[in-house]
N, C-alpha and C positions, 0 to 999 in steps of 0.2 A: 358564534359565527363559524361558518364552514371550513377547515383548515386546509386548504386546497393548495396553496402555492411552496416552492419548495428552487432549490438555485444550487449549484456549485459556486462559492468562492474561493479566488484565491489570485498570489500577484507573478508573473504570470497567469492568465486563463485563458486567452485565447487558444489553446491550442486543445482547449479539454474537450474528450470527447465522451462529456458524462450528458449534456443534455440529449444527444441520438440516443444512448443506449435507454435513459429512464424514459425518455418519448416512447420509444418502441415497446419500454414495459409494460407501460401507463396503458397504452391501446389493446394491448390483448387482455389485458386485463379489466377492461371497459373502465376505467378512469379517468375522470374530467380533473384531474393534477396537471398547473403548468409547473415547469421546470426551466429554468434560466440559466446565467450565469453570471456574475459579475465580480469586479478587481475589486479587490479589497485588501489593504497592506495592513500587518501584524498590529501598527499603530491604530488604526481604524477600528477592530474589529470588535471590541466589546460595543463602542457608540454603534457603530452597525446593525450589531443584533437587537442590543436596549429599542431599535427602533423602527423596528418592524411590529406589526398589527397582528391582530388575531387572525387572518386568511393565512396564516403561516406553518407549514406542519415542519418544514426539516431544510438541517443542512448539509450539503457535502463538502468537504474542507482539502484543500490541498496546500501547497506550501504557499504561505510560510504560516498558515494558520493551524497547522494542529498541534502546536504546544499551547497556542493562545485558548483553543477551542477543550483545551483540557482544561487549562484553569478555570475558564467558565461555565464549566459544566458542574453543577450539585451532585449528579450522579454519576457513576462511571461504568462499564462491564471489566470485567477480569481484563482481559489484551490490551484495554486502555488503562488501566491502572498498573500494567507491569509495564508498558513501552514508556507511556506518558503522554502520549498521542492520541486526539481524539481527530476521524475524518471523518462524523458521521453524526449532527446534532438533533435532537428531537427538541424544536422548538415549544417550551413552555414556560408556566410560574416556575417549574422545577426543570429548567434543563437537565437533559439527558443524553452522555455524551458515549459512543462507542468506535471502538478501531475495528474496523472490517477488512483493512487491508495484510492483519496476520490471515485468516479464514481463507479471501482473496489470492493470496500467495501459495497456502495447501493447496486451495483445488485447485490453482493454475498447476503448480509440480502435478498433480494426479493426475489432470489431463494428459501430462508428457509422461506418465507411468512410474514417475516418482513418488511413490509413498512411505520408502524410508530411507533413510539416513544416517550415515556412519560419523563421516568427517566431512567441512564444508569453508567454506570462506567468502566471506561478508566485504565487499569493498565499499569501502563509506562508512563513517557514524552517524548519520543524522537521524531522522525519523524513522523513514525508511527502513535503516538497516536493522535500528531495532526492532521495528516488527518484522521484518527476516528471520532474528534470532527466536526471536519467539517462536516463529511459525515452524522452523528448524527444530525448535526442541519437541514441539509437538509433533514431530517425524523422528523424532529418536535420536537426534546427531547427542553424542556425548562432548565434542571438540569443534570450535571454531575459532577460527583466525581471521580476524578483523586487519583489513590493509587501510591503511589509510594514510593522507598529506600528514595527517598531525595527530599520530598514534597515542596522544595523551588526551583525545575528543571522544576514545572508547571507553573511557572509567564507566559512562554510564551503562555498557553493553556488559563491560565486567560483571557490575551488581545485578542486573540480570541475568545474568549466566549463571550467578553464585545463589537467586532463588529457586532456579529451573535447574539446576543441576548441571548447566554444562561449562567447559573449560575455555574463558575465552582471551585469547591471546592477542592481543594488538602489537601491530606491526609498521612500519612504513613498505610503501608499495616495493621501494628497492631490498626490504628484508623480508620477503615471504619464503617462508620453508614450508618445505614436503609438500605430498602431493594431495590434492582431496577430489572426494565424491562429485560436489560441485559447488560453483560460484555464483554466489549472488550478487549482482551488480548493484548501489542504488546509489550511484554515483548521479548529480544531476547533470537531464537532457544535453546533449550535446558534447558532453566531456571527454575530449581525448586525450590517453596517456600515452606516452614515449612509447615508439614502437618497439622500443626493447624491453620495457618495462611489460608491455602486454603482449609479446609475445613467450617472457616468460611465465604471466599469467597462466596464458593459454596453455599452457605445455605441461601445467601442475596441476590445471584446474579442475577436468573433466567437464561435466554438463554446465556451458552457461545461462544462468536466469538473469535477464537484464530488464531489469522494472521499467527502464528508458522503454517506450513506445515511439516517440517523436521527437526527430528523425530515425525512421529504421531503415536499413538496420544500422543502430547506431553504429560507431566508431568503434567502438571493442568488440562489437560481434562480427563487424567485417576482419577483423586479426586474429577470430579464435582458431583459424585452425581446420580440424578434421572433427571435435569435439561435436555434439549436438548445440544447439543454441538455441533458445527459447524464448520469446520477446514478451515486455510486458503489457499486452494487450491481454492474457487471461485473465495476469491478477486486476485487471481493470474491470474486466466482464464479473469474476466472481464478485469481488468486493462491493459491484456495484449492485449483485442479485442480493445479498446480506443487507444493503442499504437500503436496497425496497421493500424486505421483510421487514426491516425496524422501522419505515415510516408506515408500513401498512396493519401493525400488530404488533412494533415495540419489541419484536424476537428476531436478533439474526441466525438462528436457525432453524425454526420453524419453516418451514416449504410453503413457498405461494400458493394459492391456486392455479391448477395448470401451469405448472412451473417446468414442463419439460419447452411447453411455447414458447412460456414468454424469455425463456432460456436462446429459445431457436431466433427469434425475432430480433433482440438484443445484439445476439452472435450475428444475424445479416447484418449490422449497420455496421458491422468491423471489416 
C-alpha cells in the first residue's frame, strides 16, 4: 500500500504550525501526502502508533512525546541517540527514529549569522535544551551554563557535555554567572520569569534564541533589552525541511528537490 499519510502529534497541538509548513512542501514538490495533526498524551502513544495501517509514511513528535518516541524507535541517528529525543518517526516493521530539531536550531543561528560559538547558556533541561547543547557543540561553544527551577534536572545535559567535550555547568536561575555569547531559551510556551530575574538574564546574555514561537514575542524576549532576539519559528522551519528529507528518502541531510522553493513556500506560511 501506498504510504501517503503522515500527522504531527503531541498534547498540546493546537497550536502547531507543522501542518502549513509540510502542506506547502508537499505542493511544490507535487506530492499527494496528507498531513494532520492530532493530541496524543505520552500514555497513549505506543497504542497510537501499534495502530495505524500501512497508508502511514511518518511522524512528527513534539511534547511530551519525544522521550516516548525514542524508546520506540529500533533505529536511531546520532542527535537522537546523544539528546534521547526522537521528533521525527519513519513509520515501519523497523521504526525509525531521528531529532531534527539539533540541525533545526544550527540553521535557524546561521540565518541570524551565527555560526560559531564561544560561550553560551541554556535555560531549561528538558528535551529541548538538550538538543541546544548539542547543536551548540556543533558551533564550537566549549562552556555552557544550564539555568534552571531545579538545577539537579541537568545531570542529563552534564553527560552530554562530558561526550561532546563541553563544560556544562547547572545553575538556578537566581545563580547565573558571567557573561555569554548567547542564550538559548527552551523554557515551555508562555513562561514568564521574575522580571529581575530576566532582566539579569538579559544583561549577561548577549543574543537571545527563544525556541517559544507561540505567543511572540514571548515574555523574555519583550525584557531582553538592546541585545538581538531571535524567535523560534527558524528552528521550526529548518527542522521541519530535515523532516521532509527523512520521509521523502530516509536522509536529513540530503537536499530536496528544488529545495531553494519549497524552502521559499514553507518560509511564506510563517
Amino acid at each position: 500500500m501506498n504510504r501517503r499519510r503522515l500527522a504531527v502529534w503531541g498534547d498540546p497541538i493546537g497550536h502547531s504550525r507543522s501542518p502549513e509548513l509540510h502542506a506547502a512542501a508537499y505542493a511544490v514538490l507535487g506530492l499527494d501526502w496528507e498531513y494532520g495533526r492530532r493530541q496524543v498524551g505520552a500514555e497513549h502513544f505506543t497504542d497510537a502508533v501499534e495502530a495505524l495501517d500501512g497508508s502511514w509514511r511518518g511522524l512528527s513528535l513534539t511534547m511530551p512525546l519525544k522521550e516516548e518516541a525514542y524508546r520506540y524507535a529500533a533505529t536511531r541517528d546520532t542527535h537522537a541517540e546523544l539528546t534521547g529525543a526522537v521528533n521525527t518517526l519513519l513509520v515501519s516493521e523497523t521504526p525509525a527514529g531521528f531529532n531534527t530539531d539539533v540541525g533545526g536550531i544550527v540553521d535557524a543561528l546561521g540565518d541570524a549569522g551565527i555560526r560559531e560559538i564561544g560561550t553560551a547558556r541554556i535555560l531549561g533541561a528538558g528535551a529541548t535544551a538538550a538538543s541546544a547543547l548539542v547543536a551548540l557543540a556543533d558551533l564550537g561553544a566549549s562552556r555552557v551554563e544550564v539555568a534552571a527551577r531545579r538545577p539537579e534536572r541537568a545531570a542529563g545535559l552534564v553527560r552530554i557535555g562530558e561526550r561532546r567535550g563541553v563544560v556544562v555547568t547547572p545553575r538556578s536561575f537566581e545563580e547565573v554567572d558571567g557573561d555569554a555569547d548567547l542564550t538559548v531559551a527552551t523554557l515551555p510556551s508562555g513562561t514568564a520569569l521574575p522580571p529581575d530575574v530576566a532582566s539579569r538574564l538579559s544583561d549577561m546574555g548577549g543574543t537571545l534564541f527563544d525556541a517559544a514561537y507561540a505567543p511572540w514575542p514571548s515574555a523574555l524576549a519583550t525584557e531582553w533589552g538592546d541585545q538581538p532576539v531571535v524567535s523560534g519559528l527558524g528552528m521550526l522551519l529548518h527542522q521541519a525541511v530535515r523532516q521532509i528529507r527523512i520521509f521523502l528518502h530516509g536522509d536529513p541531510v540530503s537536499p530536496l528537490p528544488d529545495e531553494h522553493a519549497v524552502l521559499a513556500a514553507m518560509r511564506a506560511t510563517l
